[in-house]
KOLSETOR-90523 format. One record per residue (C-alpha): chain; x, y, z; residue number from 1. Coordinates in pm, 1 decimal. Last residue first. Example, Ala and Ser with C-alpha at 12.3 -4.5 7.8 and 13.67 -1.06 7.14 Angstrom:
BEGIN
SITE   unit       east      north         up   pos
SITE      A     1367.0     -106.0      714.0     2
SITE      A     1230.0     -450.0      780.0     1
REM end
This chain:
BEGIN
SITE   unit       east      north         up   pos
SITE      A    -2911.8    -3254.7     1503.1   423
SITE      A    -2726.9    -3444.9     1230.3   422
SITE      A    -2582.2    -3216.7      966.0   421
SITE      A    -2606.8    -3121.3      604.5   420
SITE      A    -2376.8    -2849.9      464.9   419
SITE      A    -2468.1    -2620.6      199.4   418
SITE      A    -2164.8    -2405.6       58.1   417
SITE      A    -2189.6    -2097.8     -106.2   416
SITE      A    -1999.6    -1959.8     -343.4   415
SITE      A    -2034.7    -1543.3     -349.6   414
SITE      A    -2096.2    -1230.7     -593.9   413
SITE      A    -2421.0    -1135.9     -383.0   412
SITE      A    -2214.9     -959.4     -118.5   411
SITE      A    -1992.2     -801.8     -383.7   410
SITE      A    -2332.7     -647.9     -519.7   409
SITE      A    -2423.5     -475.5     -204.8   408
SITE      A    -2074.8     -396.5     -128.7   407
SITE      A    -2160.1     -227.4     -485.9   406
SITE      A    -2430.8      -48.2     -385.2   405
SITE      A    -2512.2      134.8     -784.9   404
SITE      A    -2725.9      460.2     -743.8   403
SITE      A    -3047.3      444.5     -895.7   402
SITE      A    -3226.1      554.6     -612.1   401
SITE      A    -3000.0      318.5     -390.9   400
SITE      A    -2913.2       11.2     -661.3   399
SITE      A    -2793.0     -355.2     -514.6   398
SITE      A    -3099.1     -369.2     -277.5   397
SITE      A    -3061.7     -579.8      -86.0   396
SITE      A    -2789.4     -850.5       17.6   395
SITE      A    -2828.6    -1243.5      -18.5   394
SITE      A    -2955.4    -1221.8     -349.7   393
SITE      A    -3098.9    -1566.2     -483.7   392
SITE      A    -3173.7    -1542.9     -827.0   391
SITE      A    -2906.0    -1325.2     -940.3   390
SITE      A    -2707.2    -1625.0    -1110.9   389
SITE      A    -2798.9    -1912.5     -969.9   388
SITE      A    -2578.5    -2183.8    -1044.0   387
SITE      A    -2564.2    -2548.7     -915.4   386
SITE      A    -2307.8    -2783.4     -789.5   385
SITE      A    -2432.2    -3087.0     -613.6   384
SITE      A    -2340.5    -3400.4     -376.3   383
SITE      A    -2043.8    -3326.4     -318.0   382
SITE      A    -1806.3    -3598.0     -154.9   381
SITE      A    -1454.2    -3398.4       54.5   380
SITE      A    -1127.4    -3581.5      -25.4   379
SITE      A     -963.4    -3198.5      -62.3   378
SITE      A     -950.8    -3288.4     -389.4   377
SITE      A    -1360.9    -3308.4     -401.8   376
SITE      A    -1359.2    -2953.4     -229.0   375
SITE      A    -1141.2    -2814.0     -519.5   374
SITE      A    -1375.7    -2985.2     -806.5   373
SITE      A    -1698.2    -2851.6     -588.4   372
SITE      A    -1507.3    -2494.7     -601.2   371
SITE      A    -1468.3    -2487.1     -940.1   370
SITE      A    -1847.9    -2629.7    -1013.7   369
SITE      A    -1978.0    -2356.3     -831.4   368
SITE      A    -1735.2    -2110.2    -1025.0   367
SITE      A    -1875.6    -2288.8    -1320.6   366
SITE      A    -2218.2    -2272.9    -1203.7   365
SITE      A    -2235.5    -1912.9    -1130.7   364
SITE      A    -2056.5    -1772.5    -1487.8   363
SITE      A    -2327.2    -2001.6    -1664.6   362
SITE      A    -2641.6    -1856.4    -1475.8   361
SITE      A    -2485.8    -1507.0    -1481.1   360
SITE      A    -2431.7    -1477.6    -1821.7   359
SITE      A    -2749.2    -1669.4    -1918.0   358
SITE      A    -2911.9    -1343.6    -1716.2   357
SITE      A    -2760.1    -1073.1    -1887.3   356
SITE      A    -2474.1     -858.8    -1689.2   355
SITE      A    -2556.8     -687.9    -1375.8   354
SITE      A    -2770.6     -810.2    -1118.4   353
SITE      A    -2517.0     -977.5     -873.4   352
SITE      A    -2380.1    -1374.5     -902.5   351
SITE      A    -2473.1    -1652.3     -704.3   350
SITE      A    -2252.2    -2012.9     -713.2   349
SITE      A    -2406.1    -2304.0     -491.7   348
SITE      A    -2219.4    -2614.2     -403.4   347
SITE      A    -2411.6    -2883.6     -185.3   346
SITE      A    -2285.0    -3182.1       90.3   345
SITE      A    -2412.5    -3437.1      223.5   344
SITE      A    -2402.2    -3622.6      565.4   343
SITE      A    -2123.7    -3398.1      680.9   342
SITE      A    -1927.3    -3471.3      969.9   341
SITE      A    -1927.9    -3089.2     1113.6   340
SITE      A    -1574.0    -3106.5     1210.5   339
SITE      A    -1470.5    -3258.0      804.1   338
SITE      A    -1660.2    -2957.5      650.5   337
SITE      A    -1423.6    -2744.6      890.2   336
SITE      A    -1175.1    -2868.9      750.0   335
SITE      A    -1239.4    -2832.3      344.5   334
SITE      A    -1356.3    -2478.1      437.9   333
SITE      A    -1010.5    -2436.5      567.5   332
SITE      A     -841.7    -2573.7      269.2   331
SITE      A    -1030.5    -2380.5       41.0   330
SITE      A     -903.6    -2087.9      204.9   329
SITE      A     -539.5    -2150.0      194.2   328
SITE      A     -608.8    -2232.6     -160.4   327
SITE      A     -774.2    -1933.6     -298.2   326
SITE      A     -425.6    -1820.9     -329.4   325
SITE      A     -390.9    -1956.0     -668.0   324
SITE      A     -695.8    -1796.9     -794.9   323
SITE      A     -965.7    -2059.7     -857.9   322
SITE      A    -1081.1    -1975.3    -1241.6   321
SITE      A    -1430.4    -1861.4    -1294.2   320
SITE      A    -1410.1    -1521.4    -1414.3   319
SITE      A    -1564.6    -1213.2    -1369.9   318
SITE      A    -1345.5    -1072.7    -1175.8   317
SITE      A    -1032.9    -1277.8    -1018.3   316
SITE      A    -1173.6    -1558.0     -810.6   315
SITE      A    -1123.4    -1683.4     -498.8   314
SITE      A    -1156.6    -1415.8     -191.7   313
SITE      A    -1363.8    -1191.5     -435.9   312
SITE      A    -1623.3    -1440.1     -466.5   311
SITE      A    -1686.5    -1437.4     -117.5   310
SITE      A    -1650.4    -1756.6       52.3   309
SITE      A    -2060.2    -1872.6      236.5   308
SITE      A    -2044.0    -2127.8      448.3   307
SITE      A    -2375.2    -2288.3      536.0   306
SITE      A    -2512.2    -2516.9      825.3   305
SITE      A    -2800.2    -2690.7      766.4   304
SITE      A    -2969.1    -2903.9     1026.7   303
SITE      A    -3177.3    -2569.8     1178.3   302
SITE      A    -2984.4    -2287.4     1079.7   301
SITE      A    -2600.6    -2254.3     1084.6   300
SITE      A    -2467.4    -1952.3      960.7   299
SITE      A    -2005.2    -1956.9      846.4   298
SITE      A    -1886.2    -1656.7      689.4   297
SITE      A    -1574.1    -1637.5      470.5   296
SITE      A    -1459.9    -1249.6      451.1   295
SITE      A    -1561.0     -969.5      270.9   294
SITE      A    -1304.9     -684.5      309.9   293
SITE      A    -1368.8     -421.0      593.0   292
SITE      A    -1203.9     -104.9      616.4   291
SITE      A    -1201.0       20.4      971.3   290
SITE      A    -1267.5      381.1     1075.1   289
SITE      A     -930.2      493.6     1295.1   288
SITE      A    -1036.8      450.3     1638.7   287
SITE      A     -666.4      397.4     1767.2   286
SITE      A     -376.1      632.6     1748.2   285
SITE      A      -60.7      370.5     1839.4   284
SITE      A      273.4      382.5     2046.6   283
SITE      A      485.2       58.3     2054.0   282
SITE      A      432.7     -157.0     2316.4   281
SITE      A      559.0     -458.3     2131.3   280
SITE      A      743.3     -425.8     1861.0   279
SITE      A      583.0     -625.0     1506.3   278
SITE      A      842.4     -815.8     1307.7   277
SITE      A      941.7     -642.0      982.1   276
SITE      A      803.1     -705.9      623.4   275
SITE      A      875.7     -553.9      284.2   274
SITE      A      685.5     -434.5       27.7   273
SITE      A      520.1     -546.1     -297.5   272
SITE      A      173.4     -455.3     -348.2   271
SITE      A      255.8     -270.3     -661.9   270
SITE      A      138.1      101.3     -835.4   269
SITE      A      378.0      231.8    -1095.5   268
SITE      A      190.9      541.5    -1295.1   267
SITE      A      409.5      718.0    -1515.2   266
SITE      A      346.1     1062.7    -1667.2   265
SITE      A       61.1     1172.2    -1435.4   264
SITE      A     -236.4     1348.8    -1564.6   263
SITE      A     -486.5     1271.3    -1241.1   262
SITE      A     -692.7     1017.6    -1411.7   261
SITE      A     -373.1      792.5    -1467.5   260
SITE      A     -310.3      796.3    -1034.7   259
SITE      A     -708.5      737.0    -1033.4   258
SITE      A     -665.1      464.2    -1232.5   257
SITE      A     -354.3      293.8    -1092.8   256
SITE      A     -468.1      330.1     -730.4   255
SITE      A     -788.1      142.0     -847.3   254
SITE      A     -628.1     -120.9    -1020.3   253
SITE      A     -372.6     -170.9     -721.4   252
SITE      A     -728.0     -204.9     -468.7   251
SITE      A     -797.5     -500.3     -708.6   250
SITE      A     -530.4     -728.8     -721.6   249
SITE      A     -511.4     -672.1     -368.0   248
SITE      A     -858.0     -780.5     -355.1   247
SITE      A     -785.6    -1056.8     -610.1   246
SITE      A     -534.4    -1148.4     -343.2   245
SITE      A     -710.4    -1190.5      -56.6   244
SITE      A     -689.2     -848.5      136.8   243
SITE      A     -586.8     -868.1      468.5   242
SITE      A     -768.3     -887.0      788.7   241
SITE      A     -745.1     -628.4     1111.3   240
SITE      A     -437.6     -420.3     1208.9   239
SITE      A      -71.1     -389.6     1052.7   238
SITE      A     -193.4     -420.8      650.7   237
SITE      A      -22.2     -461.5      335.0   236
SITE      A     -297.1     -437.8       42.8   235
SITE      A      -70.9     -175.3     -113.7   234
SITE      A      300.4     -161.8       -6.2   233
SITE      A      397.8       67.0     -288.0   232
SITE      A      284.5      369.5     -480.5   231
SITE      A      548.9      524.6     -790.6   230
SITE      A      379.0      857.9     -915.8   229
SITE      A      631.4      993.3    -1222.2   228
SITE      A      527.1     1382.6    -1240.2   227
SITE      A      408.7     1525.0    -1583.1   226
SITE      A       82.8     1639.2    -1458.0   225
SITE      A       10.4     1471.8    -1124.7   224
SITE      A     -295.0     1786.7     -996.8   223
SITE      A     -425.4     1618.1     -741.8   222
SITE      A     -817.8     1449.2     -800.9   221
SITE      A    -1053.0     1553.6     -524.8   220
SITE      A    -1252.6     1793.7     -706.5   219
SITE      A    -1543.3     1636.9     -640.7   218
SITE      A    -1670.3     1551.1     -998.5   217
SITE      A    -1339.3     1404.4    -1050.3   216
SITE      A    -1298.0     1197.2     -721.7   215
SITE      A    -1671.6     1089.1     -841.5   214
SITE      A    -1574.8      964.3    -1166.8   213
SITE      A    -1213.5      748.8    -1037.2   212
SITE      A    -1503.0      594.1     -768.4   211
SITE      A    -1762.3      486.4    -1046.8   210
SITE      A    -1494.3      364.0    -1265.3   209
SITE      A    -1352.5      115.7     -984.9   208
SITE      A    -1708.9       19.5     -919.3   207
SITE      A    -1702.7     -105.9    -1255.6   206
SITE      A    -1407.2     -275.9    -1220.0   205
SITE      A    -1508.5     -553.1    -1066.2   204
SITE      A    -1485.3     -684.3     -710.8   203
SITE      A    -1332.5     -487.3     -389.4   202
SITE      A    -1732.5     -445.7     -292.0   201
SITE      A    -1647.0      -80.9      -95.9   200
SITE      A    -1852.2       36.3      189.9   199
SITE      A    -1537.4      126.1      414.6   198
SITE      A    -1337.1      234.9       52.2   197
SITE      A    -1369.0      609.7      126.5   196
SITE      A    -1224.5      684.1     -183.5   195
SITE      A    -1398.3     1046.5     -222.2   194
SITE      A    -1313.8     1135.5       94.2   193
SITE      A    -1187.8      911.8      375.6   192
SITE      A    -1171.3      613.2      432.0   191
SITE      A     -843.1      528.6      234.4   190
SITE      A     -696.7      150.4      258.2   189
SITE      A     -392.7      167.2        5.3   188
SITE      A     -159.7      -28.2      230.9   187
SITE      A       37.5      289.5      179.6   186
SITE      A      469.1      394.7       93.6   185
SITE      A      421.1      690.1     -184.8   184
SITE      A      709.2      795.3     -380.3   183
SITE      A      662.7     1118.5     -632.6   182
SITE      A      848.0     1185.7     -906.3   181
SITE      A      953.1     1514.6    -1058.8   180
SITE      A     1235.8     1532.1    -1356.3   179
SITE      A     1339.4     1853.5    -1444.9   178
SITE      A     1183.7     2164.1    -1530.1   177
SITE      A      976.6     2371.8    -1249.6   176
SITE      A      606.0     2326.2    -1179.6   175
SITE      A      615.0     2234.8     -813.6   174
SITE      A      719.4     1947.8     -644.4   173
SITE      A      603.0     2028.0     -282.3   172
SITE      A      265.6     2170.9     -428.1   171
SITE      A      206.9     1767.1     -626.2   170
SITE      A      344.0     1561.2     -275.8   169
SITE      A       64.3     1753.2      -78.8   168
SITE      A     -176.7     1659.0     -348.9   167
SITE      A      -89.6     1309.3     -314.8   166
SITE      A      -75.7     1276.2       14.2   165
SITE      A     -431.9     1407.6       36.6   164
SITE      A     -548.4     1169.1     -278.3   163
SITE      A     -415.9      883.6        3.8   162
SITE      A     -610.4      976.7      309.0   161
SITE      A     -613.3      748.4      588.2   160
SITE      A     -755.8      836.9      921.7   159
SITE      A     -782.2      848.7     1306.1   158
SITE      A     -554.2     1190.9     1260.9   157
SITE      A     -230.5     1364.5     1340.4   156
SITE      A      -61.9      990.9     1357.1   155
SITE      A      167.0      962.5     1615.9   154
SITE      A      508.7      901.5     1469.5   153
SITE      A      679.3      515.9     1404.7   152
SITE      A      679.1      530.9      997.5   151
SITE      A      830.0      875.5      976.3   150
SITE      A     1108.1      803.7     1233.7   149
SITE      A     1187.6      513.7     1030.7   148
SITE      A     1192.1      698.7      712.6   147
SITE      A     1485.7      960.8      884.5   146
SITE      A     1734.2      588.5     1055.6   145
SITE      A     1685.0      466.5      672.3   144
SITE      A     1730.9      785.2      513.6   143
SITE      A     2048.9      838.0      702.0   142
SITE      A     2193.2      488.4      661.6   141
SITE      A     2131.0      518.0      246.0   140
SITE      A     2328.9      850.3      300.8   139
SITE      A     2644.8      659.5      442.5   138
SITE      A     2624.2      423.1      173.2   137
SITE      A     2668.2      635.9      -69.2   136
SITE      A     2943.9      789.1       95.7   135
SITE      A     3096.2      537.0      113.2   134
SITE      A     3031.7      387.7     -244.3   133
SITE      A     3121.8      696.5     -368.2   132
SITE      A     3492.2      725.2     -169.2   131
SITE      A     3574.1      360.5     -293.9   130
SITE      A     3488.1      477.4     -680.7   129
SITE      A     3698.2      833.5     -640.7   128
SITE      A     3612.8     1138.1     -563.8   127
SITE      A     3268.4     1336.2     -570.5   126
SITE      A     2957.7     1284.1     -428.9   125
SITE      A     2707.2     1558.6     -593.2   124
SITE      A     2488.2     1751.6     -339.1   123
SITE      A     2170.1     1666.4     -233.5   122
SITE      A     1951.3     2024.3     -181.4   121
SITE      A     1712.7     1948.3       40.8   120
SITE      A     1334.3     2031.6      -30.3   119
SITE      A     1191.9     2008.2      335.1   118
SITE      A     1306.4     1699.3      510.1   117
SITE      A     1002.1     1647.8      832.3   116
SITE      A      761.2     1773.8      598.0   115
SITE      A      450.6     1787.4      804.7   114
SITE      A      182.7     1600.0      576.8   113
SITE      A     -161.4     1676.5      882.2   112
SITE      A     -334.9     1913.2      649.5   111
SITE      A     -348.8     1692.7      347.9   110
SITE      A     -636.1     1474.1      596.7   109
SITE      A     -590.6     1124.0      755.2   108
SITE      A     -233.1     1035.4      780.8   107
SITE      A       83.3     1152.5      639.2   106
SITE      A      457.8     1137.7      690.2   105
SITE      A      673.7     1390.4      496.3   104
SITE      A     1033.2     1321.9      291.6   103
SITE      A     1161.7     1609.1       47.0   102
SITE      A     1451.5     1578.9     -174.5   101
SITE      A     1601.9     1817.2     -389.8   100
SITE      A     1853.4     1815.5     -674.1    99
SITE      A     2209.5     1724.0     -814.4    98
SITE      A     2190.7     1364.8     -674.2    97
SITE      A     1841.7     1202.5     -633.7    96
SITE      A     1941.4      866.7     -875.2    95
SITE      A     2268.9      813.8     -733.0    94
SITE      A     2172.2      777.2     -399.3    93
SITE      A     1932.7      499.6     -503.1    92
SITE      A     1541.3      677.9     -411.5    91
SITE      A     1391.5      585.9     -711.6    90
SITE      A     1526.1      230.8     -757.4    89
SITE      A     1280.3      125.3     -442.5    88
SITE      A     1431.5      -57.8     -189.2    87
SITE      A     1474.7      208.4       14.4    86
SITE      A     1095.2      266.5      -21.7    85
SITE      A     1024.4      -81.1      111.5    84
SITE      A     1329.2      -99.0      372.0    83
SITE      A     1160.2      221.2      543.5    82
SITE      A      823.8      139.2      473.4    81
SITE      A      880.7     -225.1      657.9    80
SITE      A      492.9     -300.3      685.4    79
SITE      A      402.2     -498.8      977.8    78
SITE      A      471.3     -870.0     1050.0    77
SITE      A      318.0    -1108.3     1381.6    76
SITE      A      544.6    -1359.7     1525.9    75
SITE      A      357.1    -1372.5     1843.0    74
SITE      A       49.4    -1100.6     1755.7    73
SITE      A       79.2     -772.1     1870.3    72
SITE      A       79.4     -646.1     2194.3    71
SITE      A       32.0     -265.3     2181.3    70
SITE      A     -103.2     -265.8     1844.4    69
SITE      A       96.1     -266.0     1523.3    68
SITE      A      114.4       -8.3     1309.8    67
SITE      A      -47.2       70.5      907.2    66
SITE      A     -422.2       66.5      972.6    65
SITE      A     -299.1      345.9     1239.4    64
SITE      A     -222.0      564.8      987.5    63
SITE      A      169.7      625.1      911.5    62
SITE      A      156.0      649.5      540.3    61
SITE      A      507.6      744.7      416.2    60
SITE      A      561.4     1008.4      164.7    59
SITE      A      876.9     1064.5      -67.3    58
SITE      A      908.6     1359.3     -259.9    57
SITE      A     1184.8     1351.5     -536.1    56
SITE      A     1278.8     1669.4     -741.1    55
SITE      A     1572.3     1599.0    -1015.7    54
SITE      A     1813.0     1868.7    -1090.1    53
SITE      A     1703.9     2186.0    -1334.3    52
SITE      A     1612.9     2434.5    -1080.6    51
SITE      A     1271.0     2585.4     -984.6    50
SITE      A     1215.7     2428.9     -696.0    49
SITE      A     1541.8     2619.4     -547.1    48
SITE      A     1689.5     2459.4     -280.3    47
SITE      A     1546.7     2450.5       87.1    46
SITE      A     1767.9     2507.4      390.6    45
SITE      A     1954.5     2205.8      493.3    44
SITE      A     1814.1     1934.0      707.8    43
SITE      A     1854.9     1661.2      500.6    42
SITE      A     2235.4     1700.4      432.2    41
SITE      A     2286.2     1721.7      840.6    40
SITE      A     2304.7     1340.7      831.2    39
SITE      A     2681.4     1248.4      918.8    38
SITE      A     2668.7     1533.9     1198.7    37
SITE      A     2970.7     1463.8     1387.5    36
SITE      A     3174.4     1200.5     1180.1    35
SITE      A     3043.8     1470.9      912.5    34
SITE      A     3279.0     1748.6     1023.7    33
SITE      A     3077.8     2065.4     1094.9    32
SITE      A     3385.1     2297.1     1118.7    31
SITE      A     3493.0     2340.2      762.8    30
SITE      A     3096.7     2320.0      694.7    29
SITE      A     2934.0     1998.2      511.6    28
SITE      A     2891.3     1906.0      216.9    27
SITE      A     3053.6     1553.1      199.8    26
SITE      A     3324.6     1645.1      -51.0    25
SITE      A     3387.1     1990.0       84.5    24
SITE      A     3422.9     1885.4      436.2    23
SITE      A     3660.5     1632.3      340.8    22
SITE      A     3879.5     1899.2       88.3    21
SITE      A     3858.3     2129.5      430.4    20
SITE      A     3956.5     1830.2      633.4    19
SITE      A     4275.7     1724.6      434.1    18
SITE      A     4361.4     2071.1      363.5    17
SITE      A     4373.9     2141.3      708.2    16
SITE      A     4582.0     1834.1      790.6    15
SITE      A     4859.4     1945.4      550.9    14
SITE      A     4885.2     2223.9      699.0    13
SITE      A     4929.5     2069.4     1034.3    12
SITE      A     5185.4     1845.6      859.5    11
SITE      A     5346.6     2130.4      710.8    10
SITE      A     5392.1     2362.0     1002.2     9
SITE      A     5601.7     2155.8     1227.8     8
SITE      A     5889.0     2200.6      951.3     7
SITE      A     5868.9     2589.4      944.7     6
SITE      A     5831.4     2622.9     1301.4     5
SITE      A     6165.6     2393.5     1365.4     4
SITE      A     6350.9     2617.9     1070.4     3
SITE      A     6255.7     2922.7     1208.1     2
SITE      A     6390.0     2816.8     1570.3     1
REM end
C-alpha cells in the first residue's frame, strides 16, 4: 500500500511543480492560472514610480472627432488606435518589460483621463525562445482587446484636449530615473484651450509661433522634461473633412513645436496610423465644436461663376509648387469646369498682407500660373493667369487691434478660378 501511494505521488508532484513554475513565469498566483485570467498583468496594483525600469503611458483620444456616427458612410474608415499604437516600436513587449505601464482614454478636459491600467508592474518573460514569443504574443492580444475598449468609450466631454493628455501623461510618469515616454494616439484637432484650432488658417508657420507663445503665456504647456513624447494618427479624422495634406503637414509642425516647447527629450509627431472599417450603430457623444479646414468653394454671380481652392489645399507654405495630392482636387475643379461649358476661362493667385508687396505679386502669379499649367493638362483652355498679391482680400480684416486673424489670412492665401458662362 506504501509503495502504490508512493508511486501515485510523483506524477501529481510533478504536476504541481509544473503549474507553480507556469504560474511563476507568467506572473500570476499558484491558483490564478493564466488560461483563466490571461490579462490580469494590467490590472495589478501599482509599482513603484520611482524605480529604475522603463515607465510607458499610453493615451488614446476617444473624442467624438475620432468615431464614427451611427450610420457611417458605405465603406467608410476610422482611426485603428489600437493597431496604430501597437504598431508603434514603443509599446513591443520587449521594450516595456521590467517596469510600469499605464493606458488612459481622454477627451475634452485633463479631468476626464481615467486610467483604465494604472502603473502595472510588467514582469520579465522568462524561459526559453518558443516560451517568449508566446507569451509575447499573448500580451500583444491583451493590449489589443484593453486599447480597443479605450477607443470605443463614451467620451466624458464634447471636446478634444491634447495639452490635457499631455499633462495627465507628465503626473502619471513622474520624476523618477529611468526611461519615461509618453504615447499619444489623436487626429490632432484640439478646440479647446490655448490650441483651440476652430479659427485656425492651417498655413504658415507664423501662426504656429503665435499659438506655441500663447500656450506659454497661459500656462498651458505640460511639464515633458526628459520624457520621449511619440504622437500618432494626426490629421486622421472619423467625422467631417480631412486635412489636405499641407494641412496635415501642418497640424504635425504644430504638435512638434509645442511638444519641443514643453522640454521634452524626443519629439516624434506623424500622421501615420492605421485604418478600420466604420461599425454601424456604434455609440457616439455628439456636439463636439467642429474644426473646420478651408475647403474648395464654388459662388456663381451673374455669368461668372468662381471657384475659389485654398492655398493650403495645394501648396506647401509659401511656395508655389502643386503638392502631389493637390491632384485629386485639381481634377475635380477640372470637372466641374467641363459641367459649366466654359466660354473662357481665368486664373487668379491672392496672397495675405504679410511679406513685401513684389513678394506677394510674384509668389501669386506663379501659384496662378501652377494651377493654369494643371488645368491646361486636364485639357481645360485658360485664357489668363494673373497675380494679386494682397490686392484683392476676400476676408477682413487680417489684424484685430493688432492682433494677427490668421483664418483671416488663410482665407486670402487662395487660387481662384473665373469661369465664364452663358446665361
Amino acid at each position: 500500500m506504501s509503495s502504490f501511494t508512493r508511486k501515485s505521488s510523483r506524477p501529481i508532484l510533478a504536476i504541481a511543480l509544473a503549474l507553480s513554475t507556469l504560474a511563476a513565469v507568467s506572473g500570476c498566483g499558484a491558483f490564478d492560472l493564466p488560461q483563466a485570467r490571461p490579462c490580469a498583468w494590467l490590472d495589478g496594483a501599482s509599482g513603484d514610480p520611482g524605480q529604475d525600469g522603463p515607465r510607458t503611458v499610453v493615451l488614446v483620444d476617444r473624442s467624438p472627432s475620432t468615431r464614427p456616427g451611427k450610420t457611417p458612410a458605405l465603406g467608410k474608415r476610422v482611426p485603428d488606435w489600437a493597431g496604430t499604437l501597437l504598431a508603434s516600436q514603443q509599446l513591443a513587449p520587449s521594450e516595456i518589460e521590467g517596469g510600469l505601464l499605464s493606458l488612459a482614454g481622454f477627451d475634452g478636459t485633463r479631468a476626464t483621463v481615467d486610467w483604465e491600467v494604472d502603473r502595472a508592474s510588467v514582469a520579465a518573460v522568462k524561459g526559453n525562445d518558443t516560451l517568449k514569443k508566446d507569451r509575447w504574443d499573448a500580451r500583444r492580444r491583451c493590449l489589443d482587446e484593453r486599447l480597443r475598449q479605450l477607443s470605443t468609450r463614451t467620451p466624458g466631454t464634447v471636446a478634444t484636449d491634447v495639452l490635457g493628455a499631455l499633462s495627465a501623461g507628465a503626473d502619471q510618469l513622474g520624476s523618477g530615473p529611468g526611461r519615461r515616454r509618453i504615447l499619444l494616439a489623436t487626429d490632432g484637432l484640439a478646440n479647446t484651450g490655448c490650441t483651440d484650432l476652430r479659427s485656425a488658417g492651417f498655413d504658415g508657420s507664423a501662426e504656429i509661433t503665435e499659438t506655441v507663445r500663447r500656450c506659454r503665456d497661459e500656462g498651458e504647456l505640460p511639464d515633458l522634461k526628459g520624457a520621449e513624447v511619440s504622437l500618432v494618427g494626426i490629421g486622421h479624422v472619423a467625422q467631417g473633412a480631412s486635412p489636405s495634406s499641407p494641412q496635415t503637414a501642418w497640424l504635425t509642425s504644430l504638435w512638434t513645436k509645442l511638444c519641443q516647447a514643453s522640454g521634452a527629450s524626443e519629439c516624434k509627431v506623424t500622421a501615420a496610423a492605421r485604418t478600420r472599417r466604420a461599425d454601424s450603430g456604434g455609440a457616439m457623444a455628439k456636439g463636439e465644436p467642429e474644426v473646420r479646414f478651408p475647403a474648395v468653394s464654388e459662388r456663381p454671380a451673374g455669368r461668372i461663376t468662381t471657384l475659389t481652392l485654398p492655398g493650403s489645399v495645394l501648396f506647401a507654405t509659401d511656395r508655389a509648387e502643386l503638392t502631389s495630392q493637390a491632384r485629386g482636387t485639381l481634377d475635380a475643379a477640372a470637372r466641374r469646369i467641363e459641367q459649366l461649358s466654359p466660354l473662357s476661362v481665368a486664373v487668379s493667385g491672392h496672397t495675405d498682407s504679410r511679406g513685401t508687396e513684389q513678394r506677394g505679386r510674384e509668389l501669386s502669379r506663379a501659384r496662378a500660373e501652377a494651377v493654369r499649367a494643371a488645368l491646361v493638362q486636364r485639357g481645360i483652355t485658360v485664357a489668363s493667369a494673373r497675380g494679386y498679391s494682397d490686392g484683392r482680400p476676400r476676408c477682413t480684416p487680417e489684424y484685430r487691434h493688432g492682433t494677427p486673424d490668421y483664418a483671416a489670412m488663410a482665407c486670402n492665401r487662395r487660387v481662384e478660378i473665373a469661369v465664364s458662362v452663358r446665361r
